[in-house]
C-alpha positions as CSV (number, residue, x, y, z in Angstrom):
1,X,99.2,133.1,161.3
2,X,101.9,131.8,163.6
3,X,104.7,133.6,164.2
4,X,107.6,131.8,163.6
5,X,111.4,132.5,165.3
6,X,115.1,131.6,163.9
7,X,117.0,131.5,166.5
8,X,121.5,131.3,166.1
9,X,122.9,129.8,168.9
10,X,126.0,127.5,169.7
11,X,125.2,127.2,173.0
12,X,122.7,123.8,173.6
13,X,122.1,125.2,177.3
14,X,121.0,128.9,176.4
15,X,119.0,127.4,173.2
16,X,117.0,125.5,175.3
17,X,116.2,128.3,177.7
18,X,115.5,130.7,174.8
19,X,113.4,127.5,172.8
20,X,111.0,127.5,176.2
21,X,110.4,130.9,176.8
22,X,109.2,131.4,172.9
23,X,107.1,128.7,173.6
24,X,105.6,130.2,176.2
25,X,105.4,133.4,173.7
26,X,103.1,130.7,171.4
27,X,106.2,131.5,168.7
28,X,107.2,128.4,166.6
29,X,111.3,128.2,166.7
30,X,114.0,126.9,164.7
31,X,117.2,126.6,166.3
32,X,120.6,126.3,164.2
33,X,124.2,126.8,165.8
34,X,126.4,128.6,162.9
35,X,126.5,131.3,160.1
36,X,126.3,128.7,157.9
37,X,123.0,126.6,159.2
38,X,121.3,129.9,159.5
39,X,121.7,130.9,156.2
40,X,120.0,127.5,154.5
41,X,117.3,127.8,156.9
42,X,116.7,131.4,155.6
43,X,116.5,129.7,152.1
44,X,114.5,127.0,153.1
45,X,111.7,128.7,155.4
46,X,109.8,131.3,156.3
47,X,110.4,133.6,159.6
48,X,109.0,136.7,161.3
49,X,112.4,137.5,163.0
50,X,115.7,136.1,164.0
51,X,117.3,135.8,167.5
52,X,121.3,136.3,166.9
53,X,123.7,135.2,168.9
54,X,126.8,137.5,167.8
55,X,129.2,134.9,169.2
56,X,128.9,132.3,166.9
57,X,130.7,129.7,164.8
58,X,131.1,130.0,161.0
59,X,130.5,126.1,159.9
60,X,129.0,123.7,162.7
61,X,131.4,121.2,164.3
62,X,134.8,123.4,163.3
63,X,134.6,125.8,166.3
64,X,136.0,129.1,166.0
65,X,132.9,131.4,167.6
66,X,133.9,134.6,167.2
67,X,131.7,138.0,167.2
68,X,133.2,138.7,163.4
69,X,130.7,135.6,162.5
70,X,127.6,137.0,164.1
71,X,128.3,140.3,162.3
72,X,129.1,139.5,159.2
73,X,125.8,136.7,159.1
74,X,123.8,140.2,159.9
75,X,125.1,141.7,156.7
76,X,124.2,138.7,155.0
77,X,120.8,139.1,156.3
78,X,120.0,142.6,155.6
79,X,121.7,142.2,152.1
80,X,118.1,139.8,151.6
81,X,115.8,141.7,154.2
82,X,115.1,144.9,155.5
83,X,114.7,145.4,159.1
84,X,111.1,145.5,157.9
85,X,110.8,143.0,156.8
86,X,112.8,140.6,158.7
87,X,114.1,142.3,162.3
88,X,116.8,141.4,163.8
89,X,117.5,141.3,167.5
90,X,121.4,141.0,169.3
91,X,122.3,138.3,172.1
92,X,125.0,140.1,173.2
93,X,127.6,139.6,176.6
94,X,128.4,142.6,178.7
95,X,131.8,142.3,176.8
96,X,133.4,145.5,176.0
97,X,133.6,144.6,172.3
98,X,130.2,144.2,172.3
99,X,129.9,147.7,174.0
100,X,132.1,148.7,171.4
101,X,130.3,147.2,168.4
102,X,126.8,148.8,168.9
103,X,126.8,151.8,166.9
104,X,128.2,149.5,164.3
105,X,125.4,146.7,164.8
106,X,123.0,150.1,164.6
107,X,124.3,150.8,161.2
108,X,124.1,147.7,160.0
109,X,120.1,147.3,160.8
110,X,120.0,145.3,164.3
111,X,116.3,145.9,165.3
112,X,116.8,146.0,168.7
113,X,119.1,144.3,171.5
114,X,119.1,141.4,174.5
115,X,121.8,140.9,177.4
116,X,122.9,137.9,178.5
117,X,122.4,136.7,181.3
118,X,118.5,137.5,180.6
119,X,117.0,140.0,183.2
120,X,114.2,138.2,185.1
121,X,112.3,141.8,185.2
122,X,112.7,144.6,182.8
123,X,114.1,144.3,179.7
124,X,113.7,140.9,179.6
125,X,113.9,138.7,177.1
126,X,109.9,138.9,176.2
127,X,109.7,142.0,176.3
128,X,112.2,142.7,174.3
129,X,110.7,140.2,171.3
130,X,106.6,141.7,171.7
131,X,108.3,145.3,171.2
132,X,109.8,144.7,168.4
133,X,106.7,143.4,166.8
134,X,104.5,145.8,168.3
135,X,106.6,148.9,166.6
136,X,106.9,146.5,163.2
137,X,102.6,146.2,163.2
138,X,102.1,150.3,163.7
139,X,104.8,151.0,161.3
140,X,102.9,149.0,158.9
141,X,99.9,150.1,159.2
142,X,101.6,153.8,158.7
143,X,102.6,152.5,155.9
144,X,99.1,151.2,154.6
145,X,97.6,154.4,155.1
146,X,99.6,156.4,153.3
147,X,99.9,154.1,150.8
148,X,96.3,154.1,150.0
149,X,96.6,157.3,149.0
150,X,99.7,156.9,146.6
151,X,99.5,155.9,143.0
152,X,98.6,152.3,142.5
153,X,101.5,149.9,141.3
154,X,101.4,148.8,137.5
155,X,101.1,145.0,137.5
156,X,103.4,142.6,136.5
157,X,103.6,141.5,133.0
158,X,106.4,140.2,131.2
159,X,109.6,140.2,133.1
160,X,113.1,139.1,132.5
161,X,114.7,136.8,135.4
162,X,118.4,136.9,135.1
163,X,121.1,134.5,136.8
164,X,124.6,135.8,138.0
165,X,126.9,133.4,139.5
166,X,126.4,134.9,142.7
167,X,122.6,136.2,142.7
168,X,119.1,136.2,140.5
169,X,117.8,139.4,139.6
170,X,113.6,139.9,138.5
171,X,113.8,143.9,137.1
172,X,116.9,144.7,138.3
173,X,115.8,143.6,142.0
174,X,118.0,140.8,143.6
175,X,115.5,138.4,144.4
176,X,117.8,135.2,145.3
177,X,121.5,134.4,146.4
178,X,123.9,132.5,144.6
179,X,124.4,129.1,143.9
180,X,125.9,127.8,147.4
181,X,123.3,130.0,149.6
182,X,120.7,127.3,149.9
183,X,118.0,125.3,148.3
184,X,115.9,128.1,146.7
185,X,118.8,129.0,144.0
186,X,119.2,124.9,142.8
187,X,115.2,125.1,142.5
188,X,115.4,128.4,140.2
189,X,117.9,126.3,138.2
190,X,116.1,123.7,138.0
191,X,113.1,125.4,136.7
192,X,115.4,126.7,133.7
193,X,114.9,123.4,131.9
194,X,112.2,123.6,129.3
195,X,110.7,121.4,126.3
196,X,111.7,121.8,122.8
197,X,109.0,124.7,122.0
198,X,111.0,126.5,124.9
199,X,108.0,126.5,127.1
200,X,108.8,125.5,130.7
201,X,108.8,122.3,132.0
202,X,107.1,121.5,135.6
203,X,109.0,119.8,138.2
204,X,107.4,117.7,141.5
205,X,108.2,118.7,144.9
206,X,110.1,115.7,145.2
207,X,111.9,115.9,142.0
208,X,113.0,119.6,143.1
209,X,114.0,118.6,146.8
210,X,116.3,115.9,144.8
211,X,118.1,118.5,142.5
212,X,118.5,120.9,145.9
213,X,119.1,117.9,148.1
214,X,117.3,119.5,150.2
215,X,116.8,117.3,153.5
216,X,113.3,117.2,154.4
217,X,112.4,116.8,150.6
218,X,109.3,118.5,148.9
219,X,108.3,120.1,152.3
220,X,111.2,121.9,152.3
221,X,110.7,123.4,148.8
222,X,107.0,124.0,149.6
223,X,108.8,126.1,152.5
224,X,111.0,127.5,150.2
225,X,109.2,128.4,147.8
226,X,106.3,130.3,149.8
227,X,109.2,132.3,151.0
228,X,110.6,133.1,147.5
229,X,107.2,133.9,146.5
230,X,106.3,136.4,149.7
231,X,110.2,138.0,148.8
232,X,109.8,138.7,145.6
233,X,106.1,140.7,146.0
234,X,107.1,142.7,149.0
235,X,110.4,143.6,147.0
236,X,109.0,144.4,143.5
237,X,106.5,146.5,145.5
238,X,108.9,148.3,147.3
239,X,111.7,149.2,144.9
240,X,110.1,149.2,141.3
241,X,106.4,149.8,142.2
242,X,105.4,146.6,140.3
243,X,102.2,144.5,142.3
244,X,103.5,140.7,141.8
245,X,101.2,137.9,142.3
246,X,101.7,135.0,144.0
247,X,102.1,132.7,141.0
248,X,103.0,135.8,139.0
249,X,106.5,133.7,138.7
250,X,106.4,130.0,139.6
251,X,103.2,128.9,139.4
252,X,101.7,125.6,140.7
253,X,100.6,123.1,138.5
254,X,97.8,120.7,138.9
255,X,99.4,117.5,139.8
256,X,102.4,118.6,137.9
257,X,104.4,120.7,140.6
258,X,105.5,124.0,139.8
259,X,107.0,125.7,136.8
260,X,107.8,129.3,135.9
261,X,105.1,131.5,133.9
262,X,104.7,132.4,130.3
263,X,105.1,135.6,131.9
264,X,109.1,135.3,132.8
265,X,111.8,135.4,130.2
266,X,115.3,133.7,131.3
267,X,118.7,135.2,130.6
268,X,121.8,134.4,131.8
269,X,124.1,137.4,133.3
270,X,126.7,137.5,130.6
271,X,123.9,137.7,127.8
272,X,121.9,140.5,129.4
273,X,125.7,142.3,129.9
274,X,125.9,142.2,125.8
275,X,122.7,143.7,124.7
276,X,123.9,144.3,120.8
277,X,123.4,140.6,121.1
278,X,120.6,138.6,120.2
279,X,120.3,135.7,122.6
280,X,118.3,132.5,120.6
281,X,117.0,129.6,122.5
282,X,117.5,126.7,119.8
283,X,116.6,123.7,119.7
284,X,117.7,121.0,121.8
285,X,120.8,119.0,120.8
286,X,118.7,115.4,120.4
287,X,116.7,117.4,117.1
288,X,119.9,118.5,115.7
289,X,122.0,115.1,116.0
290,X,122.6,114.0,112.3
291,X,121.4,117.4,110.7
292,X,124.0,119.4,112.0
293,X,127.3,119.3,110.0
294,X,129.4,120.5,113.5
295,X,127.8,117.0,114.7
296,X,130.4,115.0,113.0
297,X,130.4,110.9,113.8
298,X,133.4,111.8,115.9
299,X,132.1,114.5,117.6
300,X,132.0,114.9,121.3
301,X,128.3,115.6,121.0
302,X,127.6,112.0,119.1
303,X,130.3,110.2,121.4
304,X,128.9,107.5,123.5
305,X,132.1,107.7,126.1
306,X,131.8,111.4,126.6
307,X,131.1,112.0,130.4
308,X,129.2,115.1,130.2
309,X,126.7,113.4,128.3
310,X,125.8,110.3,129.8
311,X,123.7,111.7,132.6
312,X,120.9,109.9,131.9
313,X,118.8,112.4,131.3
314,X,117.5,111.4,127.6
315,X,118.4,109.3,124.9
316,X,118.2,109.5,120.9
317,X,118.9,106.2,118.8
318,X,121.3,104.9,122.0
319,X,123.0,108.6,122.3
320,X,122.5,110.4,125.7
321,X,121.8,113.8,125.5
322,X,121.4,116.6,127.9
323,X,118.1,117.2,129.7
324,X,118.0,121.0,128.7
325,X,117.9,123.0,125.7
326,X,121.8,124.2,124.7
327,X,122.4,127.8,124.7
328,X,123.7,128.6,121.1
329,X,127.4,130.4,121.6
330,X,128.3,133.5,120.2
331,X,131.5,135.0,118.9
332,X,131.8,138.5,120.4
333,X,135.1,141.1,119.1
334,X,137.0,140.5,122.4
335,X,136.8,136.7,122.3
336,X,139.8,134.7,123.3
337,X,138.9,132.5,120.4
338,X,139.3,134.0,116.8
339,X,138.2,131.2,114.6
340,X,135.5,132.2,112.7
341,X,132.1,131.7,112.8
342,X,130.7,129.2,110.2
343,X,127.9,130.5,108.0
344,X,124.6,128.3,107.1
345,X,124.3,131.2,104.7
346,X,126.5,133.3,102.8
347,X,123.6,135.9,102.7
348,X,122.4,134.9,106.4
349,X,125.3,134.2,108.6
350,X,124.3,132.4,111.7
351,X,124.8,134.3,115.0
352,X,126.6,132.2,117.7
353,X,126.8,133.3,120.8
354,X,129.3,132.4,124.0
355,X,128.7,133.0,127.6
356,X,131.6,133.7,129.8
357,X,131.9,130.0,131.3
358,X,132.3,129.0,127.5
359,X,134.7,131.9,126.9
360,X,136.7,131.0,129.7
361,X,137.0,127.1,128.9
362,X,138.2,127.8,125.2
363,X,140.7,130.1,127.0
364,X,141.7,127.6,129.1
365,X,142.0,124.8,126.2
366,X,143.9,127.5,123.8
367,X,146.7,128.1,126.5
368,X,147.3,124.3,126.7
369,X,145.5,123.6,129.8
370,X,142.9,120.6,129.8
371,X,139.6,121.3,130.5
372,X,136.7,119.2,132.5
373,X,133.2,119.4,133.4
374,X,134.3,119.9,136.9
375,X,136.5,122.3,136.3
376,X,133.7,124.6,134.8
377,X,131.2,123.8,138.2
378,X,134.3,124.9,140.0
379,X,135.5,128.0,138.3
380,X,132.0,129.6,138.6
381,X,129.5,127.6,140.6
382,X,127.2,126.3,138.5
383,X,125.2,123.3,138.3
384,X,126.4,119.9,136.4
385,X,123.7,120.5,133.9
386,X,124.8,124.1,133.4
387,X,128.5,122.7,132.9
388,X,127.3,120.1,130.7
389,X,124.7,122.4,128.1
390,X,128.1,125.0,128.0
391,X,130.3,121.8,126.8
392,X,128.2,120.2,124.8
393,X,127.5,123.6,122.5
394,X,131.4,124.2,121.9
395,X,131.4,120.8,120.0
396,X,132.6,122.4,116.8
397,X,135.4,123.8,118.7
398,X,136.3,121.0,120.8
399,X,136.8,117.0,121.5
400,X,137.0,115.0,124.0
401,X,140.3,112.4,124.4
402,X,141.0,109.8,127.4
403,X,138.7,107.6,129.0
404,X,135.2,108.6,129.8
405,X,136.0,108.9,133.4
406,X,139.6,110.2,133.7
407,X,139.9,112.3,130.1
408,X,139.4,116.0,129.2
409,X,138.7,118.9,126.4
410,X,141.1,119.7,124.3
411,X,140.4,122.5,121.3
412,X,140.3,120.6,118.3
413,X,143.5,120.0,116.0
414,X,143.8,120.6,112.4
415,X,143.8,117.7,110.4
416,X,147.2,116.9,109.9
417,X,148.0,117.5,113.7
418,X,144.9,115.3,114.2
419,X,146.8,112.3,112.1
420,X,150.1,112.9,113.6
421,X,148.6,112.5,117.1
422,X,147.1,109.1,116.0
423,X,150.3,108.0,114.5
424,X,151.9,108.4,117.7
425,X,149.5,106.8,119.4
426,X,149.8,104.0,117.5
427,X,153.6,103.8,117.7
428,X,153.5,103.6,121.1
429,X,151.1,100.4,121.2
């Protein structure tokens, strides 16, 4: 397999001269110039170690190299890889904060380190790389040995995936960043969408490079994807002793693209933190459009000028509707809301349950403040279709007023408040 290099460095001259001498390694290299192009290639592809320049720029094109970038992009790494698993080696100046920050750079998992201006004999720059991997393949094979001889991991079976605004977790183990780390974390999204027997729906490459915009399209989430994939065995293995296969999580479909498992259960952070709860995956809103007594002819849900539902993503007797399955909100004790909850049943009340974006909105709404789809993507990072499932399920709570493009939710008004409102709105025409 070829071994493939990311190397961070701002510098076009030294990039070059570290680009050839890989080559002449036979090392494949990928060469970005910030913190923040190295992190979406992490997300994007798959590498057997990084070259880091400490002295680089956050964000490309805004200057401001400093060594606090470098450092804190090597905590980033190490919070996704061990040094096993991905090592890390230092560009570093004969700077005395450099000096200064080795036992630092030590503790936080640099592999090993590389002057500039590379020696021409010694430690040079080659050297330093087939070291590296020299003491990474013996330390492996240690580790096969004796792990021969250890009890065998139990195999995966059904698992519960959960999503946190700033991470996804697969039994407890954090398998993905958040939602502004890269393309791998819009993909998991993405993959949340199912049918309306709640099994999950596949997605082409190109379909998922389009909801990631990721730039090279469905290569890049082929990359991204083989990466996820090798991630979440080696860590499963490692920290909960579970032997993952390769589509033991998104599995490819023939000529359909890829899809998650029967095998993985989604939950959302704030339902898995409320375990009293029951979390129900109901039906999609399209099935309960003229059924549903919240679903009123006024209601934000049924509106034809409500922005958060005319994505395009379905449509049901000229209505659009969202392209995934609502969440069905929940009342909890410490709810900023205290309406009740409306009973199908008097002997079977119906359990609703809210997440915190929902909680959070009504919040928002009951302290006078207008609310918008964008506001929601804002507050916690989430995807318009997210935004747009949380909106849609509060439509007993809430309405929409203004024009489609410029208006906002408001909690809904008594009656009589209702009718005053339209009185004065008819005065004033």
């Amino acid at each position: 397999m070829e071994i493939r290099a990311l190397l961070v460095e701002d510098d076009d001259r030294n990039a070059r001269s570290i680009e050839d001498a890989l080559y002449s390694l036979g090392h494949a290299c990928k060469s970005v110039a910030s913190q923040e192009e190295a992190l979406a290639a992490l997300d994007e592809g798959r590498f057997d170690y990084v070259l880091l320049d400490l002295h680089i720029p956050a964000r490309s094109g805004r200057g401001g190299a400093s060594i606090d970038c470098g450092v804190n992009l090597l905590r980033q790494i190490r919070d996704r890889y061990s040094g096993v698993e991905l090592p890390v080696i230092a560009i570093t100046a004969y700077a005395p904060e450099c000096v200064n920050l080795s036992t630092e750079l030590h503790r936080l998992g640099v592999n090993d380190f590389v002057a500039k201006p590379f020696e021409e004999t010694g430690r040079t720059l080659p050297s330093v790389i087939r070291k590296v991997l020299e003491l990474l393949t013996k330390s492996a094979e240690a580790r096969s040995g004796s792990q021969a001889e250890a009890v065998s991991p139990r195999p995966f079976e059904g698992e519960v995936l959960v999503f946190h605004p700033d991470k996804v977790e697969l039994c407890g183990v954090k398998v993905c960043g958040g939602t502004s780390t890269g393309i791998m974390r819009a993909i998991l999204d993405k993959l949340r969408t199912t049918y309306p027997d709640g099994r999950y729906r596949s997605f082409s490459g190109t379909e998922l490079a389009r909801a990631a915009n990721a730039p090279r399209g469905q290569n890049a989430v082929a990359e991204a994807i083989a990466a996820f994939r090798g991630k979440v065995r080696k860590r499963l293995r490692r920290e909960r002793g579970i032997e993952c296969g390769n589509e033991d999580v998104i599995e490819t479909t023939d000529g359909l693209g890829y899809r998650y498992t029967s095998k993985i259960t989604i939950r959302d952070a704030s339902e898995v933190d409320h375990p009293s709860v029951e979390s129900i995956r109901t039906r999609p809103v399209r099935d309960a459009i003229g059924n549903d007594p919240v679903n009123a002819a006024d209601d934000p849900v049924n509106s034809t000028n409500d922005p958060v539902l005319q994505s395009g993503n379905g449509h049901c007797g000229g209505r659009s509707v969202p392209e995934d399955p609502p969440t069905t909100p929940v009342h909890r004790p410490h709810d900023p809301v205290s309406d009740p909850v409306a009973d199908d049943d008097a002997d079977h009340p119906r359990v609703v349950v809210l997440n915190e974006r929902q909680r959070w909105a009504l919040a928002e709404m009951k302290a006078g403040r207008p609310v918008r789809r964008r506001d929601v993507e804002r507050e916690f990072g989430v995807s318009r279709e997210t935004a747009k499932r949380d909106l849609a399920d509060l439509g007993d709570q809430i309405e929409f007023t203004g024009p489609p493009k410029t208006g906002c939710y408001r909690l809904k008004q008594p009656p009589r408040q209702a009718q005053a409102r339209a009185r004065r709105s008819a005065s004033r025409q």
